[in-house]
N, CA and C of each residue as an Amber inpcrd file, in Angstrom:
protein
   342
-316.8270000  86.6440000 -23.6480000-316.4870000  87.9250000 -24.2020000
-314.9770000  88.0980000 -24.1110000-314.0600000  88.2720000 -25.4880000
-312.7070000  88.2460000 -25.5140000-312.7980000  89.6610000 -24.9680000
-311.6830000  90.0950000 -23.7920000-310.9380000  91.3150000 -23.4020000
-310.1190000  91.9630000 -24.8860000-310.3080000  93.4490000 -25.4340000
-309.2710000  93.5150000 -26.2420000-308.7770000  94.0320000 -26.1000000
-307.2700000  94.7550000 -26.2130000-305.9650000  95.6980000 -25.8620000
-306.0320000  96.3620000 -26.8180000-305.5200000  98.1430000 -27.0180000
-305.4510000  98.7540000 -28.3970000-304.2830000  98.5810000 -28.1130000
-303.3080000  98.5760000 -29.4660000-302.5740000  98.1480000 -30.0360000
-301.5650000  99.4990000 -29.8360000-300.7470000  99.4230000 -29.0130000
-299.4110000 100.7230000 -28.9160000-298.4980000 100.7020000 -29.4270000
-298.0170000 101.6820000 -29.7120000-296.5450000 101.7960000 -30.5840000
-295.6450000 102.2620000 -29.6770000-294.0090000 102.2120000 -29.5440000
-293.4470000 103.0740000 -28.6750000-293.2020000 104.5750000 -29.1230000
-293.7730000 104.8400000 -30.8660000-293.6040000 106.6070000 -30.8360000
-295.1630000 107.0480000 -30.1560000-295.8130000 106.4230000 -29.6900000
-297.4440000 107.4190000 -29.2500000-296.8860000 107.3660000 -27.6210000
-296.1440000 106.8330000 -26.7880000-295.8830000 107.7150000 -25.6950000
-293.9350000 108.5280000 -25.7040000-294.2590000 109.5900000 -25.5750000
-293.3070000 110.9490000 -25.1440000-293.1780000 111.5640000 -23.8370000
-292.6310000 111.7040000 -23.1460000-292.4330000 112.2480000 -22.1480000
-291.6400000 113.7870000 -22.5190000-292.3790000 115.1070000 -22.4860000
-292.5410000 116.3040000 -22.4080000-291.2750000 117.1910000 -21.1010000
-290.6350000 117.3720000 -21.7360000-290.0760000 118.3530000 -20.6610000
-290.8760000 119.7610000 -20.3080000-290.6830000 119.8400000 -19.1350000
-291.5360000 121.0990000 -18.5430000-290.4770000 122.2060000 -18.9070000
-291.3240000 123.7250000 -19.0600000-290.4310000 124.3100000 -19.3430000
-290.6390000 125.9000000 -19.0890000-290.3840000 126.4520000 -17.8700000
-291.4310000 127.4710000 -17.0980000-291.2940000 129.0130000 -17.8720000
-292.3890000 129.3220000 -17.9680000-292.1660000 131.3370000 -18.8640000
-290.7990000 131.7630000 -18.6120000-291.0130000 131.9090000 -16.9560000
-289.6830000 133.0250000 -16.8390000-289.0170000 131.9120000 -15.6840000
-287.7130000 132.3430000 -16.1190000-286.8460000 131.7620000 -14.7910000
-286.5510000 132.4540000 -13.4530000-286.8530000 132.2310000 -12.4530000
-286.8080000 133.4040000 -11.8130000-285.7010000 133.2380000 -10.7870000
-285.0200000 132.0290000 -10.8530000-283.6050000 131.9690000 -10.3850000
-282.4160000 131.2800000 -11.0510000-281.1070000 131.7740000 -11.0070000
-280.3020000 131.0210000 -11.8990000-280.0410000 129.4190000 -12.2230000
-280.1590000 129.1800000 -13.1130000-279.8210000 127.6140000 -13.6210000
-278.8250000 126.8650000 -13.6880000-278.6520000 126.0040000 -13.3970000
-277.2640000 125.2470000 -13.0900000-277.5140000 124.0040000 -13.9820000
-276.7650000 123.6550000 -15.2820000-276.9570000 122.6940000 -15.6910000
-275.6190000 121.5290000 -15.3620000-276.5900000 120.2100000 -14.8410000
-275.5200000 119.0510000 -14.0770000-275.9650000 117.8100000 -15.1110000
-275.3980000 117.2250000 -16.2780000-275.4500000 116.4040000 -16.9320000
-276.5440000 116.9080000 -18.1740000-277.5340000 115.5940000 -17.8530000
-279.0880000 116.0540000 -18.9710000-280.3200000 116.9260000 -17.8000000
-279.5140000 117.2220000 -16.5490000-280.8710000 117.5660000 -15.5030000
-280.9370000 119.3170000 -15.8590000-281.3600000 119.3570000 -15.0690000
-281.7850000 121.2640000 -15.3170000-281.9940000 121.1850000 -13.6720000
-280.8570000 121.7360000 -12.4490000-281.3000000 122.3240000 -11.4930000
-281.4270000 123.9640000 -11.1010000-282.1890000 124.3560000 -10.4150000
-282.3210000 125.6020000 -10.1990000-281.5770000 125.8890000  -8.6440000
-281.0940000 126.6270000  -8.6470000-280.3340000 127.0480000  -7.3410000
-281.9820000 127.4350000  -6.3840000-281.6630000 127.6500000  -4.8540000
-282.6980000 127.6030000  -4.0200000-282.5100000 129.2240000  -3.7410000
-283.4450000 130.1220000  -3.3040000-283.4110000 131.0300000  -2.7830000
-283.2480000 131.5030000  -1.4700000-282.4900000 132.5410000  -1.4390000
-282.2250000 132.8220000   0.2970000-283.3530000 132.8710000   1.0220000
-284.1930000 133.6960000   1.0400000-285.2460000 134.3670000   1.4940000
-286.5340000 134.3840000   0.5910000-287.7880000 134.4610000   1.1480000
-288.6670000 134.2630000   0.6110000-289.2970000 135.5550000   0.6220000
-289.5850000 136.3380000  -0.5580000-290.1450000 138.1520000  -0.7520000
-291.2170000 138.2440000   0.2700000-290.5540000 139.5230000   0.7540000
-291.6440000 140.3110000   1.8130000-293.0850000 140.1370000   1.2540000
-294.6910000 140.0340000   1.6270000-295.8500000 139.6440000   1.3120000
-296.0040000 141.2640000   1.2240000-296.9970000 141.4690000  -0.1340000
-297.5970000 142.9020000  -0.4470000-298.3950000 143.0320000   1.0800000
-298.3950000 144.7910000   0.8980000-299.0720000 145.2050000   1.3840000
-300.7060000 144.9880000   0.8840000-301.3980000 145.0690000   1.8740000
-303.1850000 144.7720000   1.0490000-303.7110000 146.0680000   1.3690000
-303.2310000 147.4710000   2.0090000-304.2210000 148.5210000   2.2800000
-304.6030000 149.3970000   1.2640000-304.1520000 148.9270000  -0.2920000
-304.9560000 149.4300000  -1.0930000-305.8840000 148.6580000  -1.6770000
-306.3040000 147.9790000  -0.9490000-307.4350000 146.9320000  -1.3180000
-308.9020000 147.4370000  -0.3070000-307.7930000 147.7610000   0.8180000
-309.2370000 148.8490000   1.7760000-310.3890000 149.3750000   1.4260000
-311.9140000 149.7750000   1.7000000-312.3500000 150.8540000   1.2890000
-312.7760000 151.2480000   2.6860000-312.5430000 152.6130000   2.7530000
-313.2410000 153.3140000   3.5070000-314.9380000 152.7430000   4.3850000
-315.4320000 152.5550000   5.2550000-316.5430000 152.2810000   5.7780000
-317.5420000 153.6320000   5.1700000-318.2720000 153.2340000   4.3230000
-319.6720000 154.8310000   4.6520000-320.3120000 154.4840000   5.6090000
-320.9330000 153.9460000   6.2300000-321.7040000 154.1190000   7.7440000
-320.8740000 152.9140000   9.1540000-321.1020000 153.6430000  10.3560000
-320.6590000 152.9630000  10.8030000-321.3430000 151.6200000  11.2580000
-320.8640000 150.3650000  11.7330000-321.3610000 149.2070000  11.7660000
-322.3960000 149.5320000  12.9640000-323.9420000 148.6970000  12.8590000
-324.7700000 149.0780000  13.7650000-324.8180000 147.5740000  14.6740000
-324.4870000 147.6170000  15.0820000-324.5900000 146.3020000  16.4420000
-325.9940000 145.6920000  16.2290000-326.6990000 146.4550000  16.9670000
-328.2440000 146.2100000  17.3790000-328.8760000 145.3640000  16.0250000
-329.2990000 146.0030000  15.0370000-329.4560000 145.9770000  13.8390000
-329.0240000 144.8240000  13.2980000-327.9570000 144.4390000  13.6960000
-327.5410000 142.8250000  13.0910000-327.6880000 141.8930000  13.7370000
-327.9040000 142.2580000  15.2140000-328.0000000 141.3400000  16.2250000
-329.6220000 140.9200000  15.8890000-330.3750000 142.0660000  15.5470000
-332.0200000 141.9250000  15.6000000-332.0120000 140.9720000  13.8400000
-331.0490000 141.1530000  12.7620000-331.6180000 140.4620000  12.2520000
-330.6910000 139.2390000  12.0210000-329.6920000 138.8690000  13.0910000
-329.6520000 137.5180000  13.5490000-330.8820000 136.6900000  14.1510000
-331.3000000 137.4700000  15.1010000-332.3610000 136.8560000  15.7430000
-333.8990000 136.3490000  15.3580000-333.8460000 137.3530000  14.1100000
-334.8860000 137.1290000  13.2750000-334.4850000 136.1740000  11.8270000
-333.5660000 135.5840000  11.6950000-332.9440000 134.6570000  10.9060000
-332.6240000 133.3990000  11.6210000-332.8350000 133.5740000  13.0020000
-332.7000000 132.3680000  13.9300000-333.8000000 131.5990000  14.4580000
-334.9770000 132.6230000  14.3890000-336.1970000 132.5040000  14.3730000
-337.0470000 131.4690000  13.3370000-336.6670000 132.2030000  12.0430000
-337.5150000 131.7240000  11.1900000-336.9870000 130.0250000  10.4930000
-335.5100000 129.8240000  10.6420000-335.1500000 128.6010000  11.2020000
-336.0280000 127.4730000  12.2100000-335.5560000 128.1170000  13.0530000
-336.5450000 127.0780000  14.2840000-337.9010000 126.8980000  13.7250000
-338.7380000 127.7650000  13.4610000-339.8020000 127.7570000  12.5890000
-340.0020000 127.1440000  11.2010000-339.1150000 127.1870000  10.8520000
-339.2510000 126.2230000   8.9330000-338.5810000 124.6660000  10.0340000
-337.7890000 124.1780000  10.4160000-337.2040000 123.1760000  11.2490000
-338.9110000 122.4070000  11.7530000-339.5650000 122.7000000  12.4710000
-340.4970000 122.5730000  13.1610000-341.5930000 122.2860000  12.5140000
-341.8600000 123.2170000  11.4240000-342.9740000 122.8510000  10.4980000
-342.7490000 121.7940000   9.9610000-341.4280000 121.2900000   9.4090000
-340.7740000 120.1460000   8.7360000-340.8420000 118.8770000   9.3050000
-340.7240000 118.8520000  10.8000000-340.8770000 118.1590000  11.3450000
-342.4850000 117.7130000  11.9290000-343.4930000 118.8580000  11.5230000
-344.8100000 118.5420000  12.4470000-344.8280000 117.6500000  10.5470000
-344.8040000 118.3750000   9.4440000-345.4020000 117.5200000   8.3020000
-344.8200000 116.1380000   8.3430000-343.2260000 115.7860000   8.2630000
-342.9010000 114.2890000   8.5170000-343.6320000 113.4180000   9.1700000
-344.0020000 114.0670000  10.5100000-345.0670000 113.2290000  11.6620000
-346.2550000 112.6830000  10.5620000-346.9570000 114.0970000  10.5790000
-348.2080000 114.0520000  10.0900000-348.2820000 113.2480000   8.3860000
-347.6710000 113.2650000   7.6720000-347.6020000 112.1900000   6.4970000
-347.3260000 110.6860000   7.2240000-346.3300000 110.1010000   8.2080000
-346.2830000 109.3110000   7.7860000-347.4470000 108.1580000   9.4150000
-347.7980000 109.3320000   9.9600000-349.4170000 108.5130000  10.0800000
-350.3490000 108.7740000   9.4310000-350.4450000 109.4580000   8.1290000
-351.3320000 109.4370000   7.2490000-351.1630000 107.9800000   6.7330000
-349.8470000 108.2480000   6.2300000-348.9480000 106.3070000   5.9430000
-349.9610000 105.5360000   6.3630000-349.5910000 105.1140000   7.4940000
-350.1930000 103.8820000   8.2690000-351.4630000 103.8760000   8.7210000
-352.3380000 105.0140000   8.8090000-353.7310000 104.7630000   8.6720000
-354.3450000 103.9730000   7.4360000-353.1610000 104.8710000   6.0610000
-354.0490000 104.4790000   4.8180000-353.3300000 102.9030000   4.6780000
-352.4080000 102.4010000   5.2840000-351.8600000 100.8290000   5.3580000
-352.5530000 100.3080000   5.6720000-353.3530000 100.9030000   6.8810000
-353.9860000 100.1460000   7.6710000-355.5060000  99.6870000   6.8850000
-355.8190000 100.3040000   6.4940000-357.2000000 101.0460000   5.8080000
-357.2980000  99.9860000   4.5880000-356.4230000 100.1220000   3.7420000
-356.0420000  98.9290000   2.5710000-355.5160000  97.5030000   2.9710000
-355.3460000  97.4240000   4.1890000-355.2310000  96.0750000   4.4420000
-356.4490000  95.1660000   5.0430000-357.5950000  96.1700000   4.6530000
-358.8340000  95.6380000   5.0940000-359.3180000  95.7980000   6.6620000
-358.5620000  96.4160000   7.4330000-358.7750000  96.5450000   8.8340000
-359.9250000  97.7940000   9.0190000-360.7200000  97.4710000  10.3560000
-361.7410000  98.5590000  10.6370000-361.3810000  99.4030000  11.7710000
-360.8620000  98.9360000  12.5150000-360.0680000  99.5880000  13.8170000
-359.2770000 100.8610000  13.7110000-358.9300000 101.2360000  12.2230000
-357.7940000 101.9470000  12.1120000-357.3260000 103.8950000  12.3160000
-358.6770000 104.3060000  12.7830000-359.1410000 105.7340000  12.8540000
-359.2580000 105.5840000  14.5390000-357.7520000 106.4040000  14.9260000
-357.8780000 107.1330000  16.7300000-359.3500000 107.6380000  16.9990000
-359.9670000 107.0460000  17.8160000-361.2760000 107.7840000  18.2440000
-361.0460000 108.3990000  19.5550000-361.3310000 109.4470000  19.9510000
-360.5820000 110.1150000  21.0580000-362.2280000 110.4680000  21.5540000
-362.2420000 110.1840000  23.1100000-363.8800000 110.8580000  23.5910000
-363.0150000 111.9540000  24.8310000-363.8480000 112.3780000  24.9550000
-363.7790000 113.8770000  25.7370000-363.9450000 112.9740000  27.3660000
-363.2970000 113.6930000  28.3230000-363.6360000 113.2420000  29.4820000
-364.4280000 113.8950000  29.8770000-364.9020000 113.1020000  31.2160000
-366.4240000 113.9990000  31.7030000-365.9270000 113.8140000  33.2010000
């Protein structure tokens, strides 16, 4: 299988000068470059407290704690079930391996003690 190359010209690559909306500090032109002078200081950060809202009720402790605990719960519980079915499928597995490989032995017989 021949490798093939597409065929380039040197007008299909251009190199694009960048060229930003607004200038937001003065320009200093040094040959073909475009430098921008550096700024003293970097602007004070907005205020955010009109982004605030007011609380309508106050935060209830208890109430979140109870339905942490009940979200921590039902975790351990889905976790557990997940884990009793993994068990339980994959000695279903190997009974029915066992079972199709012609063996008779393959069913735990459990007797009661006396």
């Amino acid at each position: 299988m021949k490798s093939q190359r597409p065929i380039t010209s040197d007008d299909e690559h251009r190199v694009l000068q960048f060229r930003p909306r607004t200038t937001p500090s003065p320009v200093v032109h040094r040959g073909s470059a475009v430098v921008q002078k550096l700024r003293a200081a970097a602007p004070e950060p907005r205020d955010l407290s009109g982004y605030e809202r007011p609380r309508e009720a106050p935060d209830d402790f208890r109430h979140r704690m109870l339905a942490n605990v009940a979200a921590l719960a039902f975790t351990i519980a889905l976790t557990a079930i997940g884990i009793w079915l993994a068990v339980s499928i994959a000695d279903l597995r190997r009974t029915q391996d066992c079972v199709l490989m012609g063996r008779r032995d393959c069913v735990r017989i459990t007797t009661p003690h006396i």
